[in-house]
Kinemage of the C-alpha trace (Angstrom):
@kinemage 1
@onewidth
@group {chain A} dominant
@subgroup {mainchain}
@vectorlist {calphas} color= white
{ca unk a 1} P 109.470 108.913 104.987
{ca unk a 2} L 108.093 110.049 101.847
{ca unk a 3} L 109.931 111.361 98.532
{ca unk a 4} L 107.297 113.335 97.279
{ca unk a 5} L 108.370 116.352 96.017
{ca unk a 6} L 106.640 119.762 94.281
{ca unk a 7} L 108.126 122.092 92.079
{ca unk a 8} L 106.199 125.202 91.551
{ca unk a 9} L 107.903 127.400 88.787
{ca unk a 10} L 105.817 129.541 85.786
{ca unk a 11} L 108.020 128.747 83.648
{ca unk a 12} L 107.681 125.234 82.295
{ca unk a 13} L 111.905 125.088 81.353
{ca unk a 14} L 112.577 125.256 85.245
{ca unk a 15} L 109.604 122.936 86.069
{ca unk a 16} L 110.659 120.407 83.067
{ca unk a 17} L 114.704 120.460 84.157
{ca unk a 18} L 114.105 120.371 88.178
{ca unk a 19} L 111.486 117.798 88.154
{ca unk a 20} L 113.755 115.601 85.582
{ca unk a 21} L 117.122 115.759 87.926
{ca unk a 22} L 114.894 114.764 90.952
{ca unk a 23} L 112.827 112.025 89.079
{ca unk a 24} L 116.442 110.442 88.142
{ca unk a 25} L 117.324 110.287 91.576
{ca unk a 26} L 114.039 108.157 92.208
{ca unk a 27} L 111.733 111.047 93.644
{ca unk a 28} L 107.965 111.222 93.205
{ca unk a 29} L 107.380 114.550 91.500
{ca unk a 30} L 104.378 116.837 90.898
{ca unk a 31} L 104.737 119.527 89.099
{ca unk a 32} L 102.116 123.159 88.949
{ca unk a 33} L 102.585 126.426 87.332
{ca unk a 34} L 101.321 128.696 89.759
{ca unk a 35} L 100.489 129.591 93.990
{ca unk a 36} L 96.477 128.331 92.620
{ca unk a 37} L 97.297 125.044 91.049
{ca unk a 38} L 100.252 124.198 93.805
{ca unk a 39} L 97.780 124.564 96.516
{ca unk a 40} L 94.894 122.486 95.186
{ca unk a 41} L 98.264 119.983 94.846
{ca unk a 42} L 99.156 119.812 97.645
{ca unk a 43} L 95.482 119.563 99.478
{ca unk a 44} L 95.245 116.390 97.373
{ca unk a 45} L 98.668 114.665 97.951
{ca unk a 46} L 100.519 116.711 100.556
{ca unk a 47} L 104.281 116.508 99.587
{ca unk a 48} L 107.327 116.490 101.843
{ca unk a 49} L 109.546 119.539 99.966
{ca unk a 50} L 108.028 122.313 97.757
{ca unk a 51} L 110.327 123.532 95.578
{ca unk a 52} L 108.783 127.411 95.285
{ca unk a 53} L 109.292 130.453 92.985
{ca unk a 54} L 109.108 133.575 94.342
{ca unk a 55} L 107.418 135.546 91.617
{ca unk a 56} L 104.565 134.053 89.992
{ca unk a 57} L 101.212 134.694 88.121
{ca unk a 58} L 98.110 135.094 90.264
{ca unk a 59} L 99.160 133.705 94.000
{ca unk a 60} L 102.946 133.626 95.020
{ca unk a 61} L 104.698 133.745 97.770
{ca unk a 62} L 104.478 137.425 98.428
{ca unk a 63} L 100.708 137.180 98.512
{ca unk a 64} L 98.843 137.362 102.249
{ca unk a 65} L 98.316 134.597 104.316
């Protein structure tokens, strides 16, 4: 099972606090600051949880799929 985890947040705070908590409890985190950089992410090392925000610059979740 992996413990890869991916926080996507624009706002560095959330990415720096969430990615710390989940680091201490011995996850593998990647971190990106919007939908653009999260997907080329995940294409590259496919994680097991994304931890999303809603509301971000340039491609979020409300965008079309």
């Amino acid at each position: 099972m992996s413990s890869h985890i991916l926080v996507v947040d624009d706002e560095l705070s959330i990415r720096t606090s969430l990615s710390s908590v989940l680091e201490d409890e011995g996850y593998t985190v990647a971190t990106a600051k919007d939908g653009e950089e999260s997907l080329e992410l995940i294409r590259a090392n496919p994680p097991a949880v994304v931890m999303l925000d809603i509301w971000m610059p340039k491609l979020d979740a409300s965008a079309p799929w």
